[in-house]
C-alpha positions as a Markdown table, in Angstrom:
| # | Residue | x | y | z |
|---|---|---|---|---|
| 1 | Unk | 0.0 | 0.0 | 0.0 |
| 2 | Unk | 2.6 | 2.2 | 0.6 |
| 3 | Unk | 4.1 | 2.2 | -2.5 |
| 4 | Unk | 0.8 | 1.9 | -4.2 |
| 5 | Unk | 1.3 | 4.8 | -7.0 |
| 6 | Unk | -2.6 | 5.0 | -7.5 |
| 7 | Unk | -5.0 | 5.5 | -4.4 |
| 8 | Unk | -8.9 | 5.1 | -5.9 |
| 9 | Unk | -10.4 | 6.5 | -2.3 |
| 10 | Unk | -10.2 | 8.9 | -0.3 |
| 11 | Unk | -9.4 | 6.9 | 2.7 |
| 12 | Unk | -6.7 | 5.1 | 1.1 |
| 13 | Unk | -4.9 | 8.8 | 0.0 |
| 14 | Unk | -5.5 | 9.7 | 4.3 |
| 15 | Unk | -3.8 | 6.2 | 5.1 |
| 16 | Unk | -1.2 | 6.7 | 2.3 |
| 17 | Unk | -0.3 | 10.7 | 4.0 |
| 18 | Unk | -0.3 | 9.3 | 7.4 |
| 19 | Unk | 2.4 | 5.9 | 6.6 |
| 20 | Unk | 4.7 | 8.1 | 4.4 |
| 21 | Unk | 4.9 | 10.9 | 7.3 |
| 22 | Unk | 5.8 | 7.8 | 9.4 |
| 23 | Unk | 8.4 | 6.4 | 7.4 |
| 24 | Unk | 9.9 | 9.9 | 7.1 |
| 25 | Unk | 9.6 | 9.9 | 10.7 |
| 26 | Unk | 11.8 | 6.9 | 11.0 |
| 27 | Unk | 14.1 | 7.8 | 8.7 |
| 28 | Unk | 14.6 | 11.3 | 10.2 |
| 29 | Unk | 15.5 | 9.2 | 13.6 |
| 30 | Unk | 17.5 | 7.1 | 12.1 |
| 31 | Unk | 19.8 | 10.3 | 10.8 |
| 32 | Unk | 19.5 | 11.3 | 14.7 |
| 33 | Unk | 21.4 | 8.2 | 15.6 |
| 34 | Unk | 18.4 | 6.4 | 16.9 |
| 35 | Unk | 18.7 | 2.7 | 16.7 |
| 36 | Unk | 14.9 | 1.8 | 17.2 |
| 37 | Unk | 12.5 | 4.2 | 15.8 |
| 38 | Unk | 10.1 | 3.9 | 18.1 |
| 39 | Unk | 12.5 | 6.1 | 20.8 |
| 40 | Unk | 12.2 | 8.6 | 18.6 |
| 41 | Unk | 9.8 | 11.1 | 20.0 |
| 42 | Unk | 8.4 | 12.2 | 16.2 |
| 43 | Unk | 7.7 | 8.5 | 15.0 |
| 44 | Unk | 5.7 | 8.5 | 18.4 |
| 45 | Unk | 3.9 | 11.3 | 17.3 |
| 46 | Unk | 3.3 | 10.6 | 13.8 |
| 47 | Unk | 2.3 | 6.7 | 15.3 |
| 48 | Unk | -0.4 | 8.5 | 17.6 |
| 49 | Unk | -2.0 | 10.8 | 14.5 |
| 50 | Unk | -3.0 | 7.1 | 12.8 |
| 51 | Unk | -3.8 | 6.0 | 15.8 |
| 52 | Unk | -6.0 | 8.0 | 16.1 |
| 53 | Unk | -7.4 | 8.8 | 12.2 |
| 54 | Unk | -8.2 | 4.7 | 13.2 |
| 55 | Unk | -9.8 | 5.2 | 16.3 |
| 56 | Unk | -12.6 | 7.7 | 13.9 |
| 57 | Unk | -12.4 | 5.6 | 11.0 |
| 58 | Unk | -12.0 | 2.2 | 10.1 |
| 59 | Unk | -9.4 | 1.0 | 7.8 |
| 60 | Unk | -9.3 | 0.8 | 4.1 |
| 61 | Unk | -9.2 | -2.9 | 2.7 |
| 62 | Unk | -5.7 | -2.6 | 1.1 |
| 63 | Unk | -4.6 | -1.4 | 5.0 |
| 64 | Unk | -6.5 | -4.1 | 6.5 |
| 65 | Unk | -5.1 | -6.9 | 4.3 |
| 66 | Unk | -1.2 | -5.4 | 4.9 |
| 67 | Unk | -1.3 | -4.1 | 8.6 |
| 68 | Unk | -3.7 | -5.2 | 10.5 |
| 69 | Unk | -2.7 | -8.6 | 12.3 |
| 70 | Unk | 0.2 | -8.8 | 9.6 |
| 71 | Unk | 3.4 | -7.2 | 10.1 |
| 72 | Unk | 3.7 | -5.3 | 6.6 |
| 73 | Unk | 6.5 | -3.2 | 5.2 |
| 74 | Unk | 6.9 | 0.7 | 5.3 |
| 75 | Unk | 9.5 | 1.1 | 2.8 |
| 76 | Unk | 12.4 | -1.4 | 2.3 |
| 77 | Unk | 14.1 | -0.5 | 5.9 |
| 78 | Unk | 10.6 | -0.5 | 8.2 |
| 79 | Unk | 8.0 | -2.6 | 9.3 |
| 80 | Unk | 4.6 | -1.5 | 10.7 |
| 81 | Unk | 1.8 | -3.1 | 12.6 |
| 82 | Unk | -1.2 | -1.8 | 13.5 |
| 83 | Unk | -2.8 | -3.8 | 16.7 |
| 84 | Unk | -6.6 | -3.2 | 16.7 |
| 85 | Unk | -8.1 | -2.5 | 20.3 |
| 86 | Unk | -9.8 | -5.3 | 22.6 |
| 87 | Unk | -11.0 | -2.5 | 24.4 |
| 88 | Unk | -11.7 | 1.4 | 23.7 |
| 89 | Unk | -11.0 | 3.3 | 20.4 |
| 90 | Unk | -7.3 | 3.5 | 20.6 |
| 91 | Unk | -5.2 | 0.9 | 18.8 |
| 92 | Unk | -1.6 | -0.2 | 18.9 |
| 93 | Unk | 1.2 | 0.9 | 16.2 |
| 94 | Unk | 4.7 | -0.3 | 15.9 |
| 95 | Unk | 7.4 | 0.2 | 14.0 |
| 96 | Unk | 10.8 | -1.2 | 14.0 |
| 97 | Unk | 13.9 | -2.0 | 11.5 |
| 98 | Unk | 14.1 | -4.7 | 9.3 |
| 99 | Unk | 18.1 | -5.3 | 10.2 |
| 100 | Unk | 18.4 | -8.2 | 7.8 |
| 101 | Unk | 16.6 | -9.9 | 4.2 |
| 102 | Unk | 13.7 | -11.8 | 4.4 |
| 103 | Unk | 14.1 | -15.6 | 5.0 |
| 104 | Unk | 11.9 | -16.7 | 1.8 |
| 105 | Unk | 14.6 | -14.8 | -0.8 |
| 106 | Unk | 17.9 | -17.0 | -1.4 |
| 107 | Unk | 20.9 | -14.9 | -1.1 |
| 108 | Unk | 22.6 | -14.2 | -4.1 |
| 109 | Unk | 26.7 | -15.0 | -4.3 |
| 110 | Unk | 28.5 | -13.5 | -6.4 |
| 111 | Unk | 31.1 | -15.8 | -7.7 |
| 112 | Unk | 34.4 | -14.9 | -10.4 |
| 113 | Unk | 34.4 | -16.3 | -13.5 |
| 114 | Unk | 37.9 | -18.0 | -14.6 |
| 115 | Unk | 39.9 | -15.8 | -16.9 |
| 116 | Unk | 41.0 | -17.8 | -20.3 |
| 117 | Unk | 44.3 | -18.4 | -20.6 |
């Protein structure tokens, strides 16, 4: 969703403006020095504005299907999950970085080929 170059609703283009201030949030903390973004006090800020667009609104499909009881990535260095309330209006968000490739892609090696003599 977040790389989604065509939102058809307006929800979607509310959820799309709230993830990318988010990952620009993270990124901005990780240029700060932070290690986890979620010590950064403006990643908790933007995390508390969806937080609360969701505690208003429900969810867009496409958001549903990618966050919502699924861990789903935020740009290539994030991850973001969105924990819906048992109790209350207010959800849980969270966001940390992906530190190494996902386990279903095969590394790639690169090996030399042999010069002809």
């Amino acid at each position: 969703m977040i790389l989604a170059k065509v939102h058809t609703t307006p929800k979607q283009r509310d959820e799309f403006r709230l993830l990318v201030a988010i990952r620009f949030a993270c990124l901005m903390a990780l240029a700060k020095g932070h290690t986890d973004p979620m010590d950064c006090p403006r990643v908790q800020a933007r995390c508390a504005e969806l937080v609360k667009h969701f505690a208003y609104h429900h969810p867009s499909p496409a958001f549903y299907r990618q966050f919502i009881r699924h861990t789903g990535e935020l740009g290539l260095n994030f991850s973001l999950r969105f924990t819906e309330p048992q109790q209350g209006l207010y959800g849980k968000v969270m966001v940390w970085r992906n530190e190494q490739a996902a386990t279903n892609v095969h590394p790639l090696q690169l090996t030399q080929a042999e010069q002809p003599t």
